[in-house]
C-alpha positions in Angstrom: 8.0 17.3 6.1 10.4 20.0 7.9 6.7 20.4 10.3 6.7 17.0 11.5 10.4 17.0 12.3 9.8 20.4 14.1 6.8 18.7 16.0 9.0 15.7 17.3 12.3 17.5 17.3 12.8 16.9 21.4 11.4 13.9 21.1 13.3 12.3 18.5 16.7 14.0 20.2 15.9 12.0 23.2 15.9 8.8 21.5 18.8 9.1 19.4 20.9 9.8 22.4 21.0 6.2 23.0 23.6 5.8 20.1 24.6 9.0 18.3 27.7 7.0 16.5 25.0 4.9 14.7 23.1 7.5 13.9 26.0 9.9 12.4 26.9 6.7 10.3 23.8 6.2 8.7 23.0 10.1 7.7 26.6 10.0 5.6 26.0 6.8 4.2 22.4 8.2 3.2 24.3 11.2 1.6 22.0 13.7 4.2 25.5 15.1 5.0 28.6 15.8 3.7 32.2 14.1 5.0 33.4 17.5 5.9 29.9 17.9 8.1 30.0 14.5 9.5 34.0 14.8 10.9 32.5 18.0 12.0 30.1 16.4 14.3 31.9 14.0 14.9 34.6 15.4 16.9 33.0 18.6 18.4 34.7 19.7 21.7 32.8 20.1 25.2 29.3 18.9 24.3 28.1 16.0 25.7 26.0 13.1 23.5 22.8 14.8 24.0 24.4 18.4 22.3 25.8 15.9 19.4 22.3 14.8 18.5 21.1 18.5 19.0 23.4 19.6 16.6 23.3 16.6 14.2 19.1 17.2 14.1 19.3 21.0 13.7 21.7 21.0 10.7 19.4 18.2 9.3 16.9 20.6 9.4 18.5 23.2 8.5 19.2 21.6 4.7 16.0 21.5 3.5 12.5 19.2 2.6 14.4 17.3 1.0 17.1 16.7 3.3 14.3 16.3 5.8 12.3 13.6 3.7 15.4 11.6 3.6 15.9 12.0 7.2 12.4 10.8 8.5 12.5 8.2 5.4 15.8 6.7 7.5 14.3 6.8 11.2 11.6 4.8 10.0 13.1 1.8 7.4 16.4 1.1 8.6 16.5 -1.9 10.1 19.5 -1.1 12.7 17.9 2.2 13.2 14.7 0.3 14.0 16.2 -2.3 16.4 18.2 0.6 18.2 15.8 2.7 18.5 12.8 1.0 19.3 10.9 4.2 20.7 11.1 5.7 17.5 7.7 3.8 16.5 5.9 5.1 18.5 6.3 9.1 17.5 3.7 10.4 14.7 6.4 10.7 12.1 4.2 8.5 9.5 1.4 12.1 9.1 2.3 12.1 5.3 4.7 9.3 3.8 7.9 9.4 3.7 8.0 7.5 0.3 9.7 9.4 -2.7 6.7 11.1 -5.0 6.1 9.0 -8.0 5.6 11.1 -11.0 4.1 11.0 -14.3 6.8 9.9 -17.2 7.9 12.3 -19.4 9.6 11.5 -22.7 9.6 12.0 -26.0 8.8 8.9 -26.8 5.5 9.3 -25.0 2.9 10.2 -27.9 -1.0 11.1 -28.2 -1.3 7.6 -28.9 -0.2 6.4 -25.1 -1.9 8.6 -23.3 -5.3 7.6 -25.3 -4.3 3.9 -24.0 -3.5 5.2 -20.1 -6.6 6.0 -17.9 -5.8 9.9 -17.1 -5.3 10.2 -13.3 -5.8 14.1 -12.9 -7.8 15.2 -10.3 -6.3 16.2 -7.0 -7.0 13.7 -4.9 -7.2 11.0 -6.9 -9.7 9.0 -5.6 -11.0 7.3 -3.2 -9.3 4.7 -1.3 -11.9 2.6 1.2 -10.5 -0.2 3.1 -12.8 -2.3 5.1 -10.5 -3.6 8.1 -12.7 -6.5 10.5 -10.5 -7.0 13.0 -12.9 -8.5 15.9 -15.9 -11.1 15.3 -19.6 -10.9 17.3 -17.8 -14.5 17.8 -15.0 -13.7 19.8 -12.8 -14.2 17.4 -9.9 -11.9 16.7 -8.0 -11.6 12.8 -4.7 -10.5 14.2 -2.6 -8.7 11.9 -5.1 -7.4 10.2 -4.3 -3.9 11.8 -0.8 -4.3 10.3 -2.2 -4.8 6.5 -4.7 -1.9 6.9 -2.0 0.9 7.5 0.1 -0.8 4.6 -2.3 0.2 2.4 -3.5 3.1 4.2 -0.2 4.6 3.9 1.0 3.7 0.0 -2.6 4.9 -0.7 -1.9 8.3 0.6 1.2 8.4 -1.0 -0.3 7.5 -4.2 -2.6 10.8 -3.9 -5.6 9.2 -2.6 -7.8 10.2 -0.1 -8.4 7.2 2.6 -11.4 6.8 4.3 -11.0 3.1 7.3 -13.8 1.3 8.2 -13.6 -0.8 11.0 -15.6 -4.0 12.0 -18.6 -3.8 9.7 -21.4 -6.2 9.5 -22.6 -7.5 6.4 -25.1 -4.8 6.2 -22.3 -2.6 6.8 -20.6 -3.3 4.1 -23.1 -3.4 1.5 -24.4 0.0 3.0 -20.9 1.9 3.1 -20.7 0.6 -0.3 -24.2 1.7 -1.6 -23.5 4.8 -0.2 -19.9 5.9 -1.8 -21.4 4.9 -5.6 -22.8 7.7 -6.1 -20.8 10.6 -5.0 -17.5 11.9 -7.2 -14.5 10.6 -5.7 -12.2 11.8 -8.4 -10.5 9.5 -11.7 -10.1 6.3 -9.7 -11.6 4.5 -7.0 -9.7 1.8 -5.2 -11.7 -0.9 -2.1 -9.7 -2.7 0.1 -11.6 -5.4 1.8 -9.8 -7.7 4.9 -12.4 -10.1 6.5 -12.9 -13.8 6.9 -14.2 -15.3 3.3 -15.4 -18.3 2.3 -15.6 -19.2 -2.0 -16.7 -16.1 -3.6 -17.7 -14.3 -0.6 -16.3 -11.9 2.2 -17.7 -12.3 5.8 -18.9 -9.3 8.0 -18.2 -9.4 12.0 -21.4 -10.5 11.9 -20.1 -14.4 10.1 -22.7 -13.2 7.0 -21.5 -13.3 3.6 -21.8 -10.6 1.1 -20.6 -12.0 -2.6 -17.8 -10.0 -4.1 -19.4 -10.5 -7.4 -22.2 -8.0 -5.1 -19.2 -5.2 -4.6 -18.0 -5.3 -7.5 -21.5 -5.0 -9.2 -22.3 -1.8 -6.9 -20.1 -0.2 -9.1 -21.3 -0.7 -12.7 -21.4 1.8 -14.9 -24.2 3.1 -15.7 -25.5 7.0 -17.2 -25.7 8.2 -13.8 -22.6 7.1 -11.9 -19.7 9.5 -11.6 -17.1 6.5 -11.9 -18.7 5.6 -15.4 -15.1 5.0 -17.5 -13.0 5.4 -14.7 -10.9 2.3 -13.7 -12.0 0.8 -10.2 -9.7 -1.3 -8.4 -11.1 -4.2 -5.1 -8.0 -5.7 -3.7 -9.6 -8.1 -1.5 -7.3 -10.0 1.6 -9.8 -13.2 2.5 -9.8 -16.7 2.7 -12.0 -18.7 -0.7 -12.4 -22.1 1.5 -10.7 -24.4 4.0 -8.1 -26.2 1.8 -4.9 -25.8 1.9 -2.8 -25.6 -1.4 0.2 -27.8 -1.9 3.4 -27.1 -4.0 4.1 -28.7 -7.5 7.5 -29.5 -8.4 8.6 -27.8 -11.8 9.4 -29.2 -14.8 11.3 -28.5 -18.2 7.7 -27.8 -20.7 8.2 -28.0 -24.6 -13.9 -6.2 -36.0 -14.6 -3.4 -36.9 -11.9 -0.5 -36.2 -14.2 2.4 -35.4 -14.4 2.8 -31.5 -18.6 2.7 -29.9 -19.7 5.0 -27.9 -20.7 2.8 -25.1 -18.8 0.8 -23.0 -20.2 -2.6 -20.7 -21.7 -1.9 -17.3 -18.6 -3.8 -15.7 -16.0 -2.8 -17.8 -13.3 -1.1 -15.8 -12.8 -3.2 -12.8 -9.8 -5.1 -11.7 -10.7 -8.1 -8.5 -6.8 -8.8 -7.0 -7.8 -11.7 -4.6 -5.4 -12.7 -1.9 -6.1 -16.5 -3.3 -8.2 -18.6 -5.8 -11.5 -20.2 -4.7 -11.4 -23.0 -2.4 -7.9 -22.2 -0.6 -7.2 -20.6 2.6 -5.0 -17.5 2.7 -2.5 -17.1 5.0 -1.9 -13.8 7.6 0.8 -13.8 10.0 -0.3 -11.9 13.4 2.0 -9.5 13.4 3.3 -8.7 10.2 0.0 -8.9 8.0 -1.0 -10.9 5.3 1.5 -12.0 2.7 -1.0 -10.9 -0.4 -1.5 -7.0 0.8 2.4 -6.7 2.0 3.2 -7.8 -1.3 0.9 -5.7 -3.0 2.4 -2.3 -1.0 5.6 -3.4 -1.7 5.2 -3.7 -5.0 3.4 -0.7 -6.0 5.9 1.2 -3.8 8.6 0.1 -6.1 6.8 -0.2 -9.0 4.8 2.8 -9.0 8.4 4.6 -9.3 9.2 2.7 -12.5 6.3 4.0 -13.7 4.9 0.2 -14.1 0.8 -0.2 -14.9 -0.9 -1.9 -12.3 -1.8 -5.5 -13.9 2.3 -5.4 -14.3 2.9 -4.9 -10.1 0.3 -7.4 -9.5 1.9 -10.3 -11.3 5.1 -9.4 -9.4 2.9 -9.8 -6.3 1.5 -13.0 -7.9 4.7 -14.1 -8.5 5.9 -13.1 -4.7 3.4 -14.8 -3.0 3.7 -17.7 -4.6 7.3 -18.1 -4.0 6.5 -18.0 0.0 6.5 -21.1 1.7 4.3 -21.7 5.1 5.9 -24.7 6.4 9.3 -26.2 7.2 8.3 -28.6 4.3 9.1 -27.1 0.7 5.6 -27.2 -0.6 3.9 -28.4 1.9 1.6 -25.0 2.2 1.4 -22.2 -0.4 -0.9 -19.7 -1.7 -1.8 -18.3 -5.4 -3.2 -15.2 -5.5 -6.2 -14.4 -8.1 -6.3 -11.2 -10.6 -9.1 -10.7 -13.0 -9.4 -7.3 -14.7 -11.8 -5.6 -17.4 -9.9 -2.5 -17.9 -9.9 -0.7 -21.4 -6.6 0.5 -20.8 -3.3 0.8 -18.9 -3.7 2.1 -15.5 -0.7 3.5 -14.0 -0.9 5.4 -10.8 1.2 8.6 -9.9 0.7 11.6 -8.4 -1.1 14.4 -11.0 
C-alpha cells in the first residue's frame, strides 16, 4: 500500500494543492492523524500550500500500511474529495483495493459442526474470477456502462482473494470456448463467472447477436470424476436482459431419509445462477454508472463479506436493493426483480484464507 503511495507521491501532492484545508479536515475526521498533528500542520510558518501538502503526505506515510490504506481508501470514496479533486481518478491508486481485508470468523462458538456446513475457502488465490465484458456489437451497437460494472467486480473480486482474468467482446464461440477451456484446469476452492452481454429468455448474446443458453455455462461446469471443481461451490452472476418487457410495480398490501451422508453428490450440485432479472423482463444499465444488479451485488458483498454474511444472504439484500429502485418519475412505472437459484450443499462465505 505504502508502494503505490510512494509511486504517485508527486503526483498526488500536486492535486491536493488545489485545497489543502479540505484535505487536513478529512485525514482528522478519518482518525489518520492526531489533533496535536493536525494544529501542527495546520499552522506551520513560512511554507507555502504546496510544502503543507508535502508535509501532510510524508507524515501520512510515515505512520504506517495502515495509516496508508486509510489514506488511499479516502482519496478515492469521499465524495467531497472526489468532486475537489477530480484528477485524482485518473492516478493508478486502485493496483490492489483499498477495501478493509475480510477475514475468517473466529469464535468459540464456531464448532466442527459449522465448518463441516461452510465450503472451506483455503487455497491462496482463491479462485478464479472470469468476467465476460461485451462492450461493442459486430452491429454497431455500443452497451455503455458496461466498462463501469466490469471493474466493480474486477476490483471486489481481487479483494476477495481471487485471481481475475477480463474477457472483452467475445463471440458466441468465444464464450463457449473460453469457457470449455477453464473447466478443466485447477483454479483453486471456488470459481466465480461474470457474464455482461445483451440476453434474451434464458440466453446471453455474443458481439456476434448469437445466443449461448446459460443453462449451457452453467452445464460446462458439472461435476463430474475428472473436473478439479468437483464439490467446490461455483458462482455465474450474470448482468443481461431475459426479454423486451418491462416490469411494473405492485402496490403492497397488509397479507394474513436416511441420516447417513452418500458418497456422491449430483453433477450440478454446487452452483448458484444470480440473474440481473427473471425471464421475460428487460434489465436496466445506466451509461455511466453500470447496471443496478452488479453495483448492488459489489456493494453488498463489500459490506457483507465483512459481517462475515454467506453469499445467498448478500444476494437477497441485493434482491431486495434492486427492487426498491425505481426507473421512472412514475412510482412503479418501471422496475426490475433480480433472479437467484442455487444448488449449494452448504454455506458459502467468502474471505480471505
Amino acid at each position: 500500500m505504502q508502494t503505490i503511495q510512494q509511486r504517485n507521491k508527486t503526483d498526488i501532492q500536486k492535486h491536493l494543492c488545489g485545497d489543502f484545508r479540505l484535505i487536513l479536515n478529512k485525514v482528522v475526521e478519518k482518525n489518520l492523524i492526531t489533533e496535536r498533528e493536525y494544529n501542527n500542520l495546520k499552522s506551520i510558518n513560512k511554507e507555502d500550500v504546496e510544502g503543507h501538502v508535502v508535509e501532510l503526505v510524508d507524515k501520512i506515510m510515515n505512520k504506517g500500511e495502515k495509516c496508508c490504506q486509510g489514506f488511499l481508501n479516502l482519496l478515492q470514496t469521499d465524495k467531497d474529495v472526489e468532486t475537489t479533486y477530480p484528477e485524482l481518478k485518473d492516478l493508478q491508486l486502485n493496483d490492489t483495493c483499498l477495501l478493509p481485508k475480510p477475514t475468517k470468523a473466529c469464535s468459540a462458538d464456531n464448532d466442527d459442526n459449522e465448518v463441516e456446513e461452510q465450503y472451506q475457502l483455503n487455497s491462496q488465490p482463491v479462485g478464479l474470477c472470469l468476467i465476460i465484458n461485451n462492450e461493442n456489437f459486430t452491429d454497431g451497437t455500443k452497451r455503455s456502462g458496461t466498462n463501469k460494472d466490469a471493474e466493480s467486480l474486477a476490483e471486489v473480486f481481487s479483494w476477495l482473494g481471487f485471481r481475475v482474468l477480463m474477457c472483452t467482446d467475445q463471440t458466441q464461440d468465444q464464450m463457449d470456448q473460453v469457457l470449455k477451456y477453464l473447466r478443466a484446469p485447477i483454479h483453486g476452492d471456488a470459481f466465480v463467472c461474470c457474464i455482461l452481454s445483451h440476453g434474451k429468455q434464458g440466453v446471453v448474446l455474443g458481439i456476434d447477436r448469437k445466443p449461448l443458453s446459460i443453462k449451457q455455462i452453467t452445464r460446462t461446469f458439472k461435476a463430474t470424476d475428472k473436473s478439479a471443481l468437483t464439490g467446490k461451490p461455483k458462482l455465474f452472476l450474470i448482468q443481461a436482459c431475459q426479454g423486451k418487457q418491462i416490469q411494473h410495480g405492485v402496490l403492497l398490501k397488509d397479507l394474513e431419509d436416511d441420516d447417513s451422508p452418500s458418497p456422491f453428490i449430483p453433477e450440478e450440485a454446487d452452483v448458484l445462477v444470480a440473474i440481473a432479472t427473471v425471464e421475460d423482463y428487460a434489465a436496466i444499465r445506466h451509461k455511466i454508472d453500470g447496471s443496478w444488479f452488479i453495483q448492488s451485488v459489489c456493494q453488498q458483498l463489500k459490506e457483507g463479506c465483512q459481517r462475515h454474511e454467506d453469499i445467498t444472504t448478500i444476494l437477497q439484500r441485493v434482491n431486495d436493493e434492486v427492487s426498491q429502485k425505481e426507473a421512472s418519475s412514475k412510482p412503479g412505472a418501471k422496475k426490475q426483480m433480480p433472479e437467484v437459484r442455487f444448488t449449494l450443499r452448504k454455506r458459502l462465505v467468502l474471505y480471505l484464507p
